[in-house]
C-alpha positions as CSV (number, residue, x, y, z in Angstrom):
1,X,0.0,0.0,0.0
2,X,1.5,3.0,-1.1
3,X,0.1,5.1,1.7
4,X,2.3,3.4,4.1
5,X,5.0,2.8,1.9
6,X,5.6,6.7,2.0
7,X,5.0,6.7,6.3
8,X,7.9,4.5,6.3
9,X,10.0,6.5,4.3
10,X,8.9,9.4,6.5
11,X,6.7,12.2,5.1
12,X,6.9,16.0,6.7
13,X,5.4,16.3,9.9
14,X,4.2,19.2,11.6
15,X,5.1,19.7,15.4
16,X,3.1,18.6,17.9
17,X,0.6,19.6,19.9
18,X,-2.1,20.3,17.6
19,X,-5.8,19.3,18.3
20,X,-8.4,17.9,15.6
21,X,-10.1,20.9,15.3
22,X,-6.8,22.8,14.3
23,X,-6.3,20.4,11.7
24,X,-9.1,19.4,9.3
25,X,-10.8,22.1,7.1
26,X,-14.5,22.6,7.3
27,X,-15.7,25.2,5.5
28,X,-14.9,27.3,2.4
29,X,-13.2,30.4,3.3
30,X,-10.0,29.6,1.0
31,X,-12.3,28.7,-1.7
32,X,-13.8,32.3,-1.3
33,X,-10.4,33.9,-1.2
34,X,-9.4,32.1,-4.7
35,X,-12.7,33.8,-5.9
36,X,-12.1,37.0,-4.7
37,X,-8.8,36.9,-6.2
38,X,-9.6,35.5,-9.5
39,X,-12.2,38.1,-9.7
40,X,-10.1,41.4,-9.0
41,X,-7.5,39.6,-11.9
42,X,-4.4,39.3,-9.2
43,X,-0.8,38.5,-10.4
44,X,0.0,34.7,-11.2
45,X,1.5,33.9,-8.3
46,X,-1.2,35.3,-5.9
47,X,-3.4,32.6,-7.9
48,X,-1.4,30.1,-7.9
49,X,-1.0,30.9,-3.7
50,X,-4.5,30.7,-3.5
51,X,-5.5,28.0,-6.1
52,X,-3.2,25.7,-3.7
53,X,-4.7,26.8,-0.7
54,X,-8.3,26.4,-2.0
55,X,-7.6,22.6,-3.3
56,X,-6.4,22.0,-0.1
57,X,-9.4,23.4,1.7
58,X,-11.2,21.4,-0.3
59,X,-9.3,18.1,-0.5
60,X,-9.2,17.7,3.3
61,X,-13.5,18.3,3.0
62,X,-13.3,15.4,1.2
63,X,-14.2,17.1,-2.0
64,X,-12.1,15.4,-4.2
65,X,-13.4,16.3,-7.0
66,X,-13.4,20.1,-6.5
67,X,-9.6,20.0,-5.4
68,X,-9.6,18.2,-8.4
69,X,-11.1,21.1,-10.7
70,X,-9.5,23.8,-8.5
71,X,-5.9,22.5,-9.6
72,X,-6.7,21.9,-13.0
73,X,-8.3,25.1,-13.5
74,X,-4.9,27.4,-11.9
75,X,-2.8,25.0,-14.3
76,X,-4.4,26.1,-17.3
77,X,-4.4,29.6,-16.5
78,X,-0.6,29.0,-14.9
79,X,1.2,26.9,-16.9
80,X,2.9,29.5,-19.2
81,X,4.5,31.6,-16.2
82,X,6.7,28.6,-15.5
83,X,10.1,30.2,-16.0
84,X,9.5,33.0,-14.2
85,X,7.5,31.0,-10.8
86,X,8.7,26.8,-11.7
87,X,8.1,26.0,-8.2
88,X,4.9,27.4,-7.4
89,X,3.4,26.1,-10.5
90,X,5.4,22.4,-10.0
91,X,3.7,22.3,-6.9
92,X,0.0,22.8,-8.9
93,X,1.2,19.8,-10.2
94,X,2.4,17.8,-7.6
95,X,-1.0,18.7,-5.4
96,X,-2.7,17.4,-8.2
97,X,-0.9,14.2,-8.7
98,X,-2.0,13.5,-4.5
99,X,-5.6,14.5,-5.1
100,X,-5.5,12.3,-8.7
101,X,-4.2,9.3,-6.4
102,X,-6.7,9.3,-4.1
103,X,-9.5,10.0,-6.5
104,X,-8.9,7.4,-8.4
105,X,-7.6,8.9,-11.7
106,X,-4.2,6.8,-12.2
107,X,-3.6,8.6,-15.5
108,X,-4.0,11.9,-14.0
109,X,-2.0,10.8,-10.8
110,X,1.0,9.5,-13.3
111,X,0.6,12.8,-16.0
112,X,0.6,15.1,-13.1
113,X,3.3,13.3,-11.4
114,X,5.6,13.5,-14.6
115,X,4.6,17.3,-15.3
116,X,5.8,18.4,-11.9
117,X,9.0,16.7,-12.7
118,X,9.4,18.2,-16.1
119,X,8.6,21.8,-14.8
120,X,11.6,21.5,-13.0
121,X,13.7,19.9,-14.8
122,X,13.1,22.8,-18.2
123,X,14.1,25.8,-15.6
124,X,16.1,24.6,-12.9
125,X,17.8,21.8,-14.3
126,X,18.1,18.1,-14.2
127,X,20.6,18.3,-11.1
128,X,18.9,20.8,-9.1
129,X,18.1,19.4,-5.8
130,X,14.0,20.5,-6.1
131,X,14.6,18.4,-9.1
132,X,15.9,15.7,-7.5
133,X,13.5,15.4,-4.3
134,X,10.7,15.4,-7.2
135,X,12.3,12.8,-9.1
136,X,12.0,10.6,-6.4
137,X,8.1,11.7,-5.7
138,X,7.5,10.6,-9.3
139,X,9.1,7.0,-8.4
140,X,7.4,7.0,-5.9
141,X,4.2,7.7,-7.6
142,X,4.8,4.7,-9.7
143,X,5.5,2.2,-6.8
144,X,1.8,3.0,-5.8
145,X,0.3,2.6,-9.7
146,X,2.6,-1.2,-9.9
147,X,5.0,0.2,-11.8
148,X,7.7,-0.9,-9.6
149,X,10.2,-1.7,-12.3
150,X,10.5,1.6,-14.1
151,X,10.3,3.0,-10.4
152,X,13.6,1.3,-9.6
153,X,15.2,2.6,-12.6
154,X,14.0,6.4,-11.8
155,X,15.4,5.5,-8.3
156,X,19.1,4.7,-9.5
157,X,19.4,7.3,-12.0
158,X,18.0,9.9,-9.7
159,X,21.2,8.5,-7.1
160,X,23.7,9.0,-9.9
161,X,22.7,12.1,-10.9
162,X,22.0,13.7,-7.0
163,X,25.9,11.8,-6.4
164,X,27.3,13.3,-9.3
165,X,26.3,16.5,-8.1
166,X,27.6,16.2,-4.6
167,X,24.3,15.8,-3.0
168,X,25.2,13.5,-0.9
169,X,21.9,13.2,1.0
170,X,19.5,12.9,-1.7
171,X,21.9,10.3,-3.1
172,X,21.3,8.2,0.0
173,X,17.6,8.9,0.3
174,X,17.7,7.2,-3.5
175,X,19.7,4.4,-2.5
176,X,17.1,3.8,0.3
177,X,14.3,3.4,-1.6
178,X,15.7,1.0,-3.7
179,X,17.0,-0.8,-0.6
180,X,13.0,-0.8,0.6
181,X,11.5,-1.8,-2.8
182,X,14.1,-4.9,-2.7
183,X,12.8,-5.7,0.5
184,X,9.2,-5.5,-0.8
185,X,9.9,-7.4,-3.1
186,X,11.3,-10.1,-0.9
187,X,15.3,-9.6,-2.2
188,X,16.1,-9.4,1.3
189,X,20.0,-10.1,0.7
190,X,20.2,-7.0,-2.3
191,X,18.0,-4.9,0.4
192,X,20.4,-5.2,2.8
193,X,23.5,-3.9,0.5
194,X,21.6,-1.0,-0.8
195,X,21.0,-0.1,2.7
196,X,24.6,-0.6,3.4
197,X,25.1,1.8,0.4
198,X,22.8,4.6,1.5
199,X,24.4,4.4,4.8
200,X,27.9,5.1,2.9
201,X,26.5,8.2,0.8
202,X,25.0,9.5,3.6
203,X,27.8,8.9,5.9
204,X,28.7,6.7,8.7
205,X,27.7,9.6,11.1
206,X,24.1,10.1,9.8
207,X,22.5,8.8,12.8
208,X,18.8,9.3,10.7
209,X,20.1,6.9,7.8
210,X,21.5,4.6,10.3
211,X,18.1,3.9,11.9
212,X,16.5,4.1,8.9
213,X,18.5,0.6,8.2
214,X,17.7,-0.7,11.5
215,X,13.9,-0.5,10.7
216,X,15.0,-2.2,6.9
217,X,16.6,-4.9,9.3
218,X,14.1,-5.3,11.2
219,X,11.3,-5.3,8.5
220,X,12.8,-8.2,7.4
221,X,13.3,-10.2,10.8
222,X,9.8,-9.7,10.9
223,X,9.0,-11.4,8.0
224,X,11.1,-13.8,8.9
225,X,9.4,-14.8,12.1
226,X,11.7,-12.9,14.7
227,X,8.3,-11.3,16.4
228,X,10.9,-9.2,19.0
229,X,12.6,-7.4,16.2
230,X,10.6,-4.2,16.5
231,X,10.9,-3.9,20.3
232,X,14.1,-4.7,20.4
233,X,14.9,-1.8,17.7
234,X,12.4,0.6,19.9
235,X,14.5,-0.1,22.8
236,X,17.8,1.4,21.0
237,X,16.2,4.7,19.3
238,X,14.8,8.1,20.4
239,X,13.6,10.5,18.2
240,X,12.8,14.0,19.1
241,X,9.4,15.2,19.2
242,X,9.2,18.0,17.2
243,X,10.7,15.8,14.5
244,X,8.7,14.0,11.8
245,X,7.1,10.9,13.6
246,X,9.4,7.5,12.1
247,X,7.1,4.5,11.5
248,X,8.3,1.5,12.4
249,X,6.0,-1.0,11.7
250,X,2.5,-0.9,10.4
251,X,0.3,-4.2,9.9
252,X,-1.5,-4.1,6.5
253,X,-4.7,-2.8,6.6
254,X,-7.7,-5.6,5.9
255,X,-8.7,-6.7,1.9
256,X,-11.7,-4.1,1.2
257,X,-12.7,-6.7,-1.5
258,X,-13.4,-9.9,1.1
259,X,-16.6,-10.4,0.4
260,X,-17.3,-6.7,0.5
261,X,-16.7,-5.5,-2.7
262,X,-19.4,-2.2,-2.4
263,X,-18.6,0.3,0.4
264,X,-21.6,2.3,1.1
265,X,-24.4,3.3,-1.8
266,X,-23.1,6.5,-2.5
267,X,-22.1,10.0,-0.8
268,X,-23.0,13.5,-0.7
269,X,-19.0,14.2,-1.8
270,X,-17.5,12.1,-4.4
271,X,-19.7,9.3,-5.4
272,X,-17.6,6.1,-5.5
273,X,-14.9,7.4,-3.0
274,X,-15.2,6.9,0.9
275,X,-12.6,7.7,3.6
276,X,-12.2,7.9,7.1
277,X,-10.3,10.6,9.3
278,X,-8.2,8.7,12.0
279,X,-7.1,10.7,14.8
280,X,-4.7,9.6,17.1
281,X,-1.6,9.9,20.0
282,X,1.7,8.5,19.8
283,X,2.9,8.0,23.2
284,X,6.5,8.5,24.2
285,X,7.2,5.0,24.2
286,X,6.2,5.0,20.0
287,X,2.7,3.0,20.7
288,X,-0.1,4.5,19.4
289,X,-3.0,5.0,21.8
290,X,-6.4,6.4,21.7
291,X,-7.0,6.0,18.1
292,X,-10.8,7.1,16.8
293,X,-12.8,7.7,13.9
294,X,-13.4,11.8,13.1
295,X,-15.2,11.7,10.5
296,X,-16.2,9.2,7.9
297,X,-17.8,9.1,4.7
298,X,-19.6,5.4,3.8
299,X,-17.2,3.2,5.3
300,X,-19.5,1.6,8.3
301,X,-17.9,-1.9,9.7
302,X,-14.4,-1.3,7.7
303,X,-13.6,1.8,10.1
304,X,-12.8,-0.8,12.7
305,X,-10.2,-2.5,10.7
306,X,-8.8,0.5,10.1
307,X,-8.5,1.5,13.8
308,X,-6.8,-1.5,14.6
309,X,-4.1,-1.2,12.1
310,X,-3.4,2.2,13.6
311,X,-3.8,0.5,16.9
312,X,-0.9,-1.7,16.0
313,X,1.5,0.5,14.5
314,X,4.9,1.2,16.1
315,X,6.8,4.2,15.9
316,X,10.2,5.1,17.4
317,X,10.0,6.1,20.6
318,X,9.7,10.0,21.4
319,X,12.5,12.0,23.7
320,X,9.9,12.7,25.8
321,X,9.1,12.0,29.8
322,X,6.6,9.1,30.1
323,X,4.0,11.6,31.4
324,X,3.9,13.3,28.2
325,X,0.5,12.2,26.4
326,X,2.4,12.3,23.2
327,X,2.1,13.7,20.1
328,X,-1.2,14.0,18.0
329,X,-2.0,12.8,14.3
330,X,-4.7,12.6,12.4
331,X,-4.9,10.2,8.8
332,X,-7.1,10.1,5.8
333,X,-8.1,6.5,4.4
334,X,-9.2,6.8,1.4
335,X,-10.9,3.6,-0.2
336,X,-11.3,3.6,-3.4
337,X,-11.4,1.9,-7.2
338,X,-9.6,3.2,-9.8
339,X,-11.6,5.2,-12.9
340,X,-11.7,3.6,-16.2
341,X,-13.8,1.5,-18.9
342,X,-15.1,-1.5,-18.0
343,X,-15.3,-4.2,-21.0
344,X,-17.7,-3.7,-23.5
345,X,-18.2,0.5,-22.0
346,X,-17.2,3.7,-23.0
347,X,-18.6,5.4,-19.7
348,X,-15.3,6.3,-17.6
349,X,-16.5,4.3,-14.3
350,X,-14.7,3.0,-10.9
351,X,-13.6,-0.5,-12.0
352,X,-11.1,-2.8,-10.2
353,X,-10.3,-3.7,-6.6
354,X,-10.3,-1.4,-4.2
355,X,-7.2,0.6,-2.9
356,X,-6.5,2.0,0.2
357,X,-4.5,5.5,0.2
358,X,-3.4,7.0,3.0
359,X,-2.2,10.7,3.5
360,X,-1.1,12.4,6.9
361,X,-3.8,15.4,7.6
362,X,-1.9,16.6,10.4
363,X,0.6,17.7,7.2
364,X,-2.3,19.7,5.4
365,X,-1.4,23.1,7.7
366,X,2.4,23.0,7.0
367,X,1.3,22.5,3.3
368,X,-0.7,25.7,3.0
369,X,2.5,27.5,4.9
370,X,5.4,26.4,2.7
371,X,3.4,26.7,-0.7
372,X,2.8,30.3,0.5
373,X,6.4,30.7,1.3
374,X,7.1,29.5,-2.0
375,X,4.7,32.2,-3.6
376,X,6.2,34.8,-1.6
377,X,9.6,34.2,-2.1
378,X,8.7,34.7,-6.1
379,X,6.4,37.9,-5.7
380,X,9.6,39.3,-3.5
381,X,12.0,37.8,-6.6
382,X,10.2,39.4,-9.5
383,X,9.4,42.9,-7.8
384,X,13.6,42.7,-7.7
């Protein structure tokens, strides 16, 4: 599952503390700011500020769709101011790519996934470390659509280039993936050498890389049947709280398709798509602990399976006194078929087995903040 494929790689994080209510967006008011703007004709990168905003807004509503159209929309009245605003209007693309995913529209997912990448690529250049980082998005991207062979290959020639470069650390992260796709796909012995080689690149003294192989190691003892391997890795690592939460181990979440195959009979948002909002603590000692539905949208008896898989995840343990309730999080699960033509149609439908996609809300605040960081850092760049 490529939601949790991307936990264990370790996704931004904002710091903790937060409460629920701080976190998931009811209401329209950055939808009404993109209209206000579009209506007084602001400057491209005020639209592009408050396109992203808007989709946002909308996406963690559950209105998939209109994150969707939002995105879409900015990109076509965007896309020629590249050169002078290529991140800003990369990121368009790279929104777009996570709503596609969880809406179900692979094409768009993969299209929008390869756009933000070639944004970059045109005006910064193919060695440029936003290039990079996006580089290995797009690989990403294509683990989660099966396309784990050309994903590989984007994940080595991404490490030559980012080490050709000097860029050490992105050359690593590279390396890591690899390492974590081999494991996947059960190669445990070539895992553990690319591990050995991201540790290398990144340097014997990167402590994050370092644990990072641990949890490799220990994925694998796992699956092996060594059913201590995770508490004996928590015992050995701290991480600080105010960094991004590290996964350690996450059970899979239950087949949506076991004699189940329709969630629900529709939904007042995106017909076809149901989620659930999972909010929950992860205590000092990395168990998580008071795990509870939000706010769902048609998934009835599944939301218990997925409480207990959060139930049962293990993170590393948090430099924190064990009277400290922890840090707070909150998930989307998104469960879902994919869109296309089923035999013998030519209506665009949700065909397939269903997927489950999984994106940290908590993240959705620090989103808005650096993509309006981003914008600013071009208004102040152009006015020079």
């Amino acid at each position: 599952m490529l939601g949790l494929w991307l936990l264990i790689l370790g996704q931004a994080a904002t710091p903790h503390g937060k409460a629920p209510n701080d976190i998931v967006v009811i209401g329209h008011r950055a939808e009404q700011e993109l209209a206000a703007c579009l209506a007084r004709s602001c400057p491209p990168a005020q639209d592009v500020e408050a396109s992203l905003d808007a989709s946002v807004e909308a996406f963690a509503d559950g209105r998939y769709g209109d994150a969707q159209r939002t995105l879409r929309n900015s990109i076509r009245r965007n896309r020629n101011h590249a050169a002078d605003m290529p991140g800003p209007v990369s990121s368009l693309y790279a929104t777009l790519a996570t709503v596609a995913e969880h809406f179900g529209d692979n094409e768009l997912w993969l299209s929008s996934s390869r756009n933000n990448v070639s944004v970059l690529r045109e005006h910064l250049g193919e060695t440029h470390e936003a290039t990079l980082v996006q580089e290995l998005t797009f690989a990403d991207s294509m683990v989660g659509l099966g396309m784990t062979v050309s994903a590989a290959a984007l994940y080595q020639k991404a490490q030559q280039k980012a080490a050709q470069s000097g860029n050490r650390r992105l050359a690593a992260g590279a390396a890591f993936r690899r390492a974590w796709l081999a494991q996947l796909s059960r190669h445990d012995r070539e895992a553990a050498q690319m591990a050995d080689e991201a540790v290398r690149l990144a340097g014997d003294d990167n402590k994050a890389m370092l644990d990072m192989r641990d949890i490799l190691r220990a994925r694998i003892a796992i699956r092996h049947g060594d059913d201590g391997a995770v508490d004996a890795l928590a015992a050995r690592l701290q991480r600080s709280a105010t960094a991004s939460p590290k996964l350690l181990f996450a059970p899979p979440v239950d087949d949506m398709n076991m004699g189940f195959l329709r969630i629900g009979t529709g939904s007042s948002l995106d017909y076809g798509i149901h989620f659930a909002d999972v909010g929950y603590w992860i205590r000092p000692d990395g168990r998580t602990t008071g795990a509870e539905v939000l706010r769902t949208s048609g998934l009835g008896q599944w939301s218990r399976s997925i409480l207990r898989q959060v139930g049962q995840r293990r993170y590393v343990p948090l430099d924190l006194g064990s009277n400290h309730p922890g840090i707070y999080r909150i998930d989307r699960f998104t469960i879902r078929g994919k869109l296309g033509f089923a035999a013998g149609s030519r209506i665009r439908q949700r065909i397939g087995n269903l997927t489950v996609h999984v994106i940290d809300l908590t993240e959705t605040d620090e989103m808005t903040a650096a993509h309006h960081a981003s914008t600013q850092e071009t208004i102040a760049t152009s006015a020079n």
